[in-house]
C-alpha positions in Angstrom: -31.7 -43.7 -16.4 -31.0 -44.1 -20.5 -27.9 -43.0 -21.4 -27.1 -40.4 -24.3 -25.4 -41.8 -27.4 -22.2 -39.6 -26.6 -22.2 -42.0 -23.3 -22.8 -45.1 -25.2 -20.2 -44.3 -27.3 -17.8 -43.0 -24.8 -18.5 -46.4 -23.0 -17.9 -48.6 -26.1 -14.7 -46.7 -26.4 -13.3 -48.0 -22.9 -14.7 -51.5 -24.1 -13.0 -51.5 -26.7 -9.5 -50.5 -25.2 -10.3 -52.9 -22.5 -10.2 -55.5 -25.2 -7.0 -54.7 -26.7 -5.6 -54.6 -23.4 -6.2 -58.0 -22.8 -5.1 -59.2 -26.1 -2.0 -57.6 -25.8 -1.5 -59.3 -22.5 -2.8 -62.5 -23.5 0.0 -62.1 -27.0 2.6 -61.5 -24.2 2.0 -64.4 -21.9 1.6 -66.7 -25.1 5.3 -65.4 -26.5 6.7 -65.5 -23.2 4.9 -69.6 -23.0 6.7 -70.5 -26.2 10.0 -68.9 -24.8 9.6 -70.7 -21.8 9.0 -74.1 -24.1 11.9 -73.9 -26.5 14.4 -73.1 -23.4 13.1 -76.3 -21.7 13.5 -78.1 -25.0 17.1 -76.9 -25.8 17.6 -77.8 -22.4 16.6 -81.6 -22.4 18.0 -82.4 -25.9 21.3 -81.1 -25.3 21.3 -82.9 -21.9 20.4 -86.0 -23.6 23.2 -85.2 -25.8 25.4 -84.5 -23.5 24.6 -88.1 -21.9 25.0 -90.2 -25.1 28.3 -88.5 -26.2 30.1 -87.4 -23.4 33.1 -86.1 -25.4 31.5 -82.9 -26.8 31.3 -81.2 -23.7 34.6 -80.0 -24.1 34.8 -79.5 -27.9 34.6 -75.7 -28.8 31.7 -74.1 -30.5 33.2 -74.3 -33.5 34.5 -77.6 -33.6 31.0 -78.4 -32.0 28.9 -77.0 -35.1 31.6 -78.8 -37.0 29.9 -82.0 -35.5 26.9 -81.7 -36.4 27.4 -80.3 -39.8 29.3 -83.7 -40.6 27.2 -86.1 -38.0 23.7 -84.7 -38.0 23.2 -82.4 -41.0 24.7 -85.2 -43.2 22.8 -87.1 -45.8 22.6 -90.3 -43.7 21.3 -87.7 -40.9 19.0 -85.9 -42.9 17.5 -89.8 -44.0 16.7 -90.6 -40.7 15.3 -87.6 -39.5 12.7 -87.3 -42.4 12.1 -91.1 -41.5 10.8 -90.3 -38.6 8.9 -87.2 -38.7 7.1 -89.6 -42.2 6.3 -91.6 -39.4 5.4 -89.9 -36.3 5.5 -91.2 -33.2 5.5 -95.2 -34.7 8.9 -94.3 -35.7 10.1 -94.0 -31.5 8.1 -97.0 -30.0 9.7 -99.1 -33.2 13.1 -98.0 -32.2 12.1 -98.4 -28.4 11.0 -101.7 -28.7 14.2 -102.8 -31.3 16.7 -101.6 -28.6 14.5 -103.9 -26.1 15.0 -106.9 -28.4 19.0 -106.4 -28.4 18.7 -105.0 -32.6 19.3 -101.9 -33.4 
């Protein structure tokens, strides 16, 4: 039976809001992916941390972003960091295998 153009239309319509449907959906599981991601991240770095400098568990907020500011943020910090995203992942195994060898 051939269809009228109104129902091709019509049809094309609920296609078309299918498809947005499923992009919307598919936007929301992605967002939700990356929230997922950067809790799990947060998570493991500040365990790590937490492991290596057991003393800043108990500092306050404050005097914890006081830390950093002066540890992490510094120039010396800021040296090392661009060090090693310049070098990728050659950057870890070097360190890795220089804490093997007793050097650090």
């Amino acid at each position: 039976m051939a269809k009228t153009k109104l129902e091709k239309i019509a049809n094309i319509d609920l296609q078309m809001k299918q498809l947005e449907n499923q992009k919307k959906q598919l936007l929301q599981q992605h967002k939700e992916q990356e929230r997922k991601d950067r809790t799990k991240r947060l998570c493991q770095r500040m365990g790590l941390l937490e492991s290596m400098l057991p003393d800043t568990i108990a500092l306050t907020d404050e005097q914890f972003s006081a830390f950093l500011e002066k540890t992490v943020a510094s120039e010396n910090g800021r040296l090392v960091l661009d060090g090693l995203t310049a070098q990728g992942g050659d950057a870890i195994s070097d360190r890795a295998s220089n804490t093997e060898d007793g050097a650090v």
